[in-house]
C-alpha positions in Angstrom: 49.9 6.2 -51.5 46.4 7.2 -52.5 44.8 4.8 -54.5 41.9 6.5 -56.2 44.6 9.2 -58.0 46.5 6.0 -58.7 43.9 4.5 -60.5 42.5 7.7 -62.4 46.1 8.2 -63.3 46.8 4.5 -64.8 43.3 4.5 -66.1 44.3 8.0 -68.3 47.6 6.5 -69.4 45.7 3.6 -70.5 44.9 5.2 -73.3 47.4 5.4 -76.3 46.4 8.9 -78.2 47.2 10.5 -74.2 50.1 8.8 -73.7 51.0 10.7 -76.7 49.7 13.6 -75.3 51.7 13.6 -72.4 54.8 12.6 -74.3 54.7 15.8 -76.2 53.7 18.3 -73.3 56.9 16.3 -71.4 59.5 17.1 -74.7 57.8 20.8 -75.4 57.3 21.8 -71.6 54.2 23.2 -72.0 51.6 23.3 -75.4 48.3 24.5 -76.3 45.6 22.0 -77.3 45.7 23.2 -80.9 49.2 23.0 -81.3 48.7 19.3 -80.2 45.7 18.8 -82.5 47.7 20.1 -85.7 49.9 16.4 -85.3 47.0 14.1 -84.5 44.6 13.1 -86.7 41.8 14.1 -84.2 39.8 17.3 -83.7 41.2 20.1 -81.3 37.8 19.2 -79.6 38.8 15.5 -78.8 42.2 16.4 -78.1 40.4 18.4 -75.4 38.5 15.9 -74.3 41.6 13.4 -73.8 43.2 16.9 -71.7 40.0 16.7 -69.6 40.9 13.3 -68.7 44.5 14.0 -68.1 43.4 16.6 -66.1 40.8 15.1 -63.5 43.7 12.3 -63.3 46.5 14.9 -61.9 48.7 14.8 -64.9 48.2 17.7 -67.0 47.7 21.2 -65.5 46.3 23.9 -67.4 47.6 27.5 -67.2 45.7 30.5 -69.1 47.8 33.3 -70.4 45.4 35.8 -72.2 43.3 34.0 -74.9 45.3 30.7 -75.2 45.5 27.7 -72.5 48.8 25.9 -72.1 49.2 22.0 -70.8 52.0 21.3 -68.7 52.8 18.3 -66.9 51.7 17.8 -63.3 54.9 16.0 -62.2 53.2 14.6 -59.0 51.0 12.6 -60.7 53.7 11.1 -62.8 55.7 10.7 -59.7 53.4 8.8 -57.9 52.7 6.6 -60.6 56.4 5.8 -61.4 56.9 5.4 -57.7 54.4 2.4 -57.4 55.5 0.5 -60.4 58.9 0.6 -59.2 57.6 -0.4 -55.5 56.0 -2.9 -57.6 59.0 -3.9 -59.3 61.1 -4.4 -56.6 59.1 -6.6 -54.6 58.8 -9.0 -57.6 62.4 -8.8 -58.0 62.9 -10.0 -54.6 60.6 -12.4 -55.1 61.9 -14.0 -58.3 65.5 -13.9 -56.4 64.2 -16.0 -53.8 63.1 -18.6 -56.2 66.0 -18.5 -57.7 67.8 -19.1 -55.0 65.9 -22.0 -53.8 65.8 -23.7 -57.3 69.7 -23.5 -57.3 70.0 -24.6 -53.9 67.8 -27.5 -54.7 70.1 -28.4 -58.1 72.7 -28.5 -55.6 71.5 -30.4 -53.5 70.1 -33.2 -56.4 73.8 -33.5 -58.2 
């Protein structure tokens, strides 16, 4: 796995007002950055800005159909980095089994 997207990727989501963001293009599919700016209490302008920096980062794709540009999701991006935190994940799990394992085995041994 490709660090530097990882990194631009967790480095956007970092960010609470784009995690919101990507939350609503995820329930609405795709959405335009005015539509988005209408339920934040931010310009259309900065809403942009925060789609800039969703963009560069592989997470939001822009389409342009006429005058308007919709937002959709860029599913690999998301992919990848739901796949690393759940790599992650499982090696701390298995980890933390281990030492539970040895700290029972080592009650067990003390009783």
């Amino acid at each position: 796995m490709n660090e530097e997207p990882l990194g631009a990727a967790f480095n956007a989501l970092a960010d609470p007002t784009r995690r919101q963001l990507v939350g609503m293009i995820a329930e609405r599919g795709s959405v335009t950055a005015s539509e988005m700016a209408r339920e934040f209490p931010i310009t259309r302008q900065a809403v942009a800005k925060h789609l800039a920096v969703l963009q560069e980062a592989g997470l939001a794709e822009p389409a342009r159909n006429g005058r308007e540009t919709r937002y959709a999701l860029r599913r690999q991006g998301l992919t990848d980095a739901a796949a690393w935190i759940s790599d992650v994940g499982a090696e701390w799990e298995a980890r933390l089994g281990r030492l539970e394992r040895h700290a029972n085995a080592a009650d067990r041994r003390s009783t």
